[in-house]
N, C-alpha and C positions, 0 to 999 in steps of 0.2 A: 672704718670701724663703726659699728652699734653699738651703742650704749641704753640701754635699759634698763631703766631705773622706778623704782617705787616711790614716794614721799609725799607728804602732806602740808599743806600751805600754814596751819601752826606748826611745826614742826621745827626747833630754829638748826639742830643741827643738820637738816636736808639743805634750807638755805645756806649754811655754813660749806657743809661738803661739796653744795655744788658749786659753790665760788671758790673754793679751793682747784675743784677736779676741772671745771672751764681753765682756770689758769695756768694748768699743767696741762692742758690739751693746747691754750695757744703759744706758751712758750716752745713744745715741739713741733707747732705748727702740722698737725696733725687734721684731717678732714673725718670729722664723726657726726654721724646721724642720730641724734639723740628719739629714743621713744620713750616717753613719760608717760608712768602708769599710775592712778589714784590707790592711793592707801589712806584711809581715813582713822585718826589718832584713838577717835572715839565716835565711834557711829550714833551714839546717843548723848551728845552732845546737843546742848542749848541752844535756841532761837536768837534768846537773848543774854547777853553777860549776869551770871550768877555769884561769878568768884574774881578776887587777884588771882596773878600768875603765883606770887608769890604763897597765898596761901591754900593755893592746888599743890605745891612744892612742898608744903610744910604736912600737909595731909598725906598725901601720894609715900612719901620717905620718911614721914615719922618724924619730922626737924620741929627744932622752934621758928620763928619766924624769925629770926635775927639769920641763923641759919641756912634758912632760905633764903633769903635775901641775897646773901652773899654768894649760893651759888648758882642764883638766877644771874648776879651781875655778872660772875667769871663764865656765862655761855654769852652775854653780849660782849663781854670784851674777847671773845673769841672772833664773833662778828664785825666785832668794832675792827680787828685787826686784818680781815679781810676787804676792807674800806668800806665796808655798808655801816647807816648810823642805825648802831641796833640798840633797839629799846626794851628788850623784850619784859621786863618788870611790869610794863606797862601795856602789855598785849591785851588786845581785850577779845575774852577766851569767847567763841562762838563754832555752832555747827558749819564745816567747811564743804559740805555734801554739793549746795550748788556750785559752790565754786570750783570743783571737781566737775560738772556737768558742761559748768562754761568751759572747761580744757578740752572735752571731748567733743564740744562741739568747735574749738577752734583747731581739734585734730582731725576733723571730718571735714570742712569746709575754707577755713582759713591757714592752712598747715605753714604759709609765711610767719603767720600771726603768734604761734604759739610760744617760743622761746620769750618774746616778747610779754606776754600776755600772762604767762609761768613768774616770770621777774614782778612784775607789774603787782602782783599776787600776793607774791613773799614780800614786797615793799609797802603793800598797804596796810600788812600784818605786822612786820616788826619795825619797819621806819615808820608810817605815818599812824599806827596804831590804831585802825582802821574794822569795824565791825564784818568779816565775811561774809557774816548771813543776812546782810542788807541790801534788798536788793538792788536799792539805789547807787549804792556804793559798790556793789557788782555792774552796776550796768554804765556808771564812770568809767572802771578799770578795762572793761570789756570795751568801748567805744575808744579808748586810750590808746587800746593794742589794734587798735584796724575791725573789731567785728561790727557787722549791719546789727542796729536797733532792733530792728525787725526778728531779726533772728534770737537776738537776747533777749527779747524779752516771751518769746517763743518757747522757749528754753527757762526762763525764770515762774513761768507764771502756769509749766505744768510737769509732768516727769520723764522729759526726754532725756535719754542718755542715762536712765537711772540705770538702766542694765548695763551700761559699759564698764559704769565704773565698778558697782556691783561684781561683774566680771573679773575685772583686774585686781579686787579683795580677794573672789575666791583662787584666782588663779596664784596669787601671793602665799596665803596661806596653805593651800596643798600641795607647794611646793617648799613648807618649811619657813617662811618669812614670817616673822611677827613683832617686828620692829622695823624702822626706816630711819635714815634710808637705806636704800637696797639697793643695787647697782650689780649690772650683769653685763659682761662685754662680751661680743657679739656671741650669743645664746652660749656663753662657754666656760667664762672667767666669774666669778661672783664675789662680791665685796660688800659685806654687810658693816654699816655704819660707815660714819666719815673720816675718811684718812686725813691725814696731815698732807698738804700738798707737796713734800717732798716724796713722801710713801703713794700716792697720787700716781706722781711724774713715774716714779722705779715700776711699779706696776703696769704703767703703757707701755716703759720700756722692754720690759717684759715681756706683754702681750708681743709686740710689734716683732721681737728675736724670734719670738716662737712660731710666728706667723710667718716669718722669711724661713725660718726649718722647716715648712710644713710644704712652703710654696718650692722648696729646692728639693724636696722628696714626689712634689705633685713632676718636676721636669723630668726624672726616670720613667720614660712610656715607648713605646712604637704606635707610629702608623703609615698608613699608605707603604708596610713595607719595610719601613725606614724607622731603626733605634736612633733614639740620641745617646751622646754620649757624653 
């Protein structure tokens, strides 16, 4: 099975869904090729931290901050409940652009590395709350998950890969996407936002029934002569 997916390394429920949807792929022990595509939250997003999380939350929905507050925490304890230590109160908000470059160049070159390198990402965002558009702190995470120095900072220090990701923005939105995450099972099934890993699990269940009706209609054929029957 493919799995391809949109999401953004601020993003907590992309982290969220995809710890959910890994764990209902390996309780059915299922073999999926993941392709992960960049969607950027806010493309004009800061260099440097501007705001709390909390009071982007309060701006964004019109809350007070008491308000916000409270429902920044009930998305970490969503997290929390998934077993990662989510902080997200404490995110410190920055442009994610390179760190989207550094995944295209670990899907060009190091395609071991990526699953890796994806984790690596989303942990230094909401566990260790961790600035993305630093590039020191990109070229930590990057050497973490297996990529050459050489390459990162290749990749840091000019606009490689701008157009991939760029790509996979416009490829999103002209197909209707403008939220994450996005999740599309083998170019057929589409699941926008994060399910609950039991709704998760019913959905491969799903996919996989349909996939064995598909493959038991593909066995009505002839050749060499000879029908099956």
């Amino acid at each position: 099975m493919k799995i391809t997916y949109w999401s953004d390394f601020a993003c907590p429920y992309c982290y969220i869904g995809n710890s959910r949807l890994k764990r209902a792929i390996k309780d059915l022990d299922l073999d999926v090729e993941f392709d992960i595509r960049a969607f950027e939250l806010d493309q004009n997003a800061p260099k440097d931290v501007e705001s709390t999380t909390v009071e982007r939350f309060a701006i964004k929905y019109g809350l007070s901050k008491e308000d916000a507050a409270k429902q920044v925490a009930q998305i970490s304890s969503l997290g929390i409940e998934e077993g990662i230590n989510f902080k997200y109160e404490t995110t410190l908000y920055t442009n994610t652009r390179d760190a989207h470059r550094l995944m295209k160049l670990a899907e060009n070159r190091y395609p071991e590395s990526v699953e890796t390198l994806a984790t690596l990402l989303f942990d230094g965002y909401f566990v260790e709350n961790r600035k993305l558009a630093d590039h020191e702190v990109l070229m930590e995470i990057a050497l973490e998950a297996g990529l050459n120095e050489n390459d990162i900072e290749n990749v840091l220090n000019s606009d490689l890969y701008n157009s991939d990701v760029e790509n996979d923005e416009s490829i999103a939105l002209s197909g209707g996407i403008h939220a994450v995450p996005f999740y599309l099972f083998d170019n057929k099934y589409s699941i926008p936002g994060a399910l609950s890993y039991d709704d998760f699990k019913s959905v491969l269940k799903q996919i996989i029934a349909e996939s064995e009706v598909d493959d038991d209609k593909d066995t009505d054929n002839c050749a060499d002569g000879v029908c099956k029957i």
